[in-house]
C-alpha positions as CSV (number, residue, x, y, z in Angstrom):
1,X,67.1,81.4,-153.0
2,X,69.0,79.1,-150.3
3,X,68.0,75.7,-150.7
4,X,67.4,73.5,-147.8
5,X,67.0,69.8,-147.5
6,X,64.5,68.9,-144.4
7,X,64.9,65.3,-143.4
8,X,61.2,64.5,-141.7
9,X,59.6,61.7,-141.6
10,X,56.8,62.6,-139.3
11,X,54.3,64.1,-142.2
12,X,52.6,66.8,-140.1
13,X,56.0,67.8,-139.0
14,X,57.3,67.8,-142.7
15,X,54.6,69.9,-144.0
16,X,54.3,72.3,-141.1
17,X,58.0,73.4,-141.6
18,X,58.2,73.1,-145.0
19,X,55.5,75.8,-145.9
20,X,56.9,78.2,-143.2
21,X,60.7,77.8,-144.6
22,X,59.1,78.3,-148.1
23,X,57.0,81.1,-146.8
24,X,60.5,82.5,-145.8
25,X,61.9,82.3,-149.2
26,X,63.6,78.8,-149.2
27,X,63.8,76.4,-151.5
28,X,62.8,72.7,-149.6
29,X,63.6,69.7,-150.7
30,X,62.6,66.9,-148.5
31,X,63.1,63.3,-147.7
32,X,61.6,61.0,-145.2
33,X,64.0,59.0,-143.9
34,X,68.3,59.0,-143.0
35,X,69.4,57.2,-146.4
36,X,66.9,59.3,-148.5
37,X,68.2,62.5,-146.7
38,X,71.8,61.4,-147.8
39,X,71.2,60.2,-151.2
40,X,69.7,63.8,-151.4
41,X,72.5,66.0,-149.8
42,X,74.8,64.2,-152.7
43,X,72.6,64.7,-155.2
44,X,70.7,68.1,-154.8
45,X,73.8,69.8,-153.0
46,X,71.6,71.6,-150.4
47,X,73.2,75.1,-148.8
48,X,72.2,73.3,-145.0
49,X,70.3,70.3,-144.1
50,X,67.5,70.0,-141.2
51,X,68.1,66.4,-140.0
52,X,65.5,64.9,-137.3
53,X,67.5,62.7,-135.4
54,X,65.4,59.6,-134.8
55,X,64.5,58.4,-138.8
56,X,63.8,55.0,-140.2
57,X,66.2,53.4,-142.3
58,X,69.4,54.9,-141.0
59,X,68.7,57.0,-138.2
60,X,69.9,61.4,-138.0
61,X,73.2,60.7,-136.5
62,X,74.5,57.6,-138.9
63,X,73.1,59.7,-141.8
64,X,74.8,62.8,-139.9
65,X,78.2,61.1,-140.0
66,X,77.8,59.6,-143.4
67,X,77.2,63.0,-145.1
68,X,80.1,64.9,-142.7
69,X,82.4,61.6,-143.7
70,X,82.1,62.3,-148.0
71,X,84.3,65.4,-149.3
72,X,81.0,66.1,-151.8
73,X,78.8,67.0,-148.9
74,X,80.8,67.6,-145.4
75,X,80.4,71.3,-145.9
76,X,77.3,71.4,-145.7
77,X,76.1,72.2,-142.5
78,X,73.7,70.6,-140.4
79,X,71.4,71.7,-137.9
80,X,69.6,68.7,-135.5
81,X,66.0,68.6,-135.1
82,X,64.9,66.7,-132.1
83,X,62.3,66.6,-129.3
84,X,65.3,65.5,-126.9
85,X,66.3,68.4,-124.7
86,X,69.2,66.9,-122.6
87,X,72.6,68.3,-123.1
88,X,73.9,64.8,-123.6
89,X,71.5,65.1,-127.1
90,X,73.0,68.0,-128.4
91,X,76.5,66.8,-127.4
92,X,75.7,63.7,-129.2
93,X,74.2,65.5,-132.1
94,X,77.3,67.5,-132.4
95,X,80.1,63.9,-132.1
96,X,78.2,63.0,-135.1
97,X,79.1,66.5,-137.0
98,X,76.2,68.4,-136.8
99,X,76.7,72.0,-136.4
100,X,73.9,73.3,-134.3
101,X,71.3,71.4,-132.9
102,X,67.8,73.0,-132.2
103,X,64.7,71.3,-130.3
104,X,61.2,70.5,-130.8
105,X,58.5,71.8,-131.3
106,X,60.3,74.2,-133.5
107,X,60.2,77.7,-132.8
108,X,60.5,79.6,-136.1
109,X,62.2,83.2,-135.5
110,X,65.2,80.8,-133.3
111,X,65.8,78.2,-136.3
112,X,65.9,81.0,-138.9
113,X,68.7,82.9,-136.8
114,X,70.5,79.4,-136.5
115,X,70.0,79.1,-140.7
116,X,70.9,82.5,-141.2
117,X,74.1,81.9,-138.9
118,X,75.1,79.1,-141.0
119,X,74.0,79.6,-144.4
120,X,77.3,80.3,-146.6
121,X,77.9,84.0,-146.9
């Protein structure tokens, strides 16, 4: 079973996605904000990370480039979760070494095809 860390901090969100991804045969592991979300990819060794981009403590893209910066964790790929639409977001999203960005509210069928795409074969 794929394992996914979802970095959420917004509760409803957190919840919402986490019992469709399990629903969808995931493992989730969560955290609630950019230096939890980090400490986790280290530690748990997710097969992809969902990173919201606007967290407390260190925000998506800092913890973005933190995790794509440490030879432990920069293959693991991560998808952007944001409620910014603008293609100067996803272009930022991607400088900071995400590798697919996808927008709120989250559409399920779209951000499984974008897991599946990305999950190691």
């Amino acid at each position: 079973m794929p394992k996914i860390l979802l970095v959420e901090d917004n509760e409803m969100n957190r919840d919402m996605l986490s019992r469709r991804l399990l629903r969808n045969n995931f493992e989730v592991v969560m955290a609630v904000n950019g230096q939890e979300g980090v400490d986790l990819a280290r530690s748990e060794r997710p097969d992809i990370i969902l990173m919201d981009m606007s967290l407390p403590v260190m925000d998506g893209w800092e913890a973005t480039r933190t995790i794509k910066s440490d030879d432990a964790t920069k293959s693991i790929p991560v998808i952007a979760l944001t409620a910014h639409a603008m293609e100067s977001d996803r272009e930022q999203a991607l400088q900071a070494g995400c590798d697919d960005f996808d927008t709120k509210p989250i559409e399920l069928p779209r951000l499984l095809g974008k897991i599946n795409a990305l999950l190691p074969k």
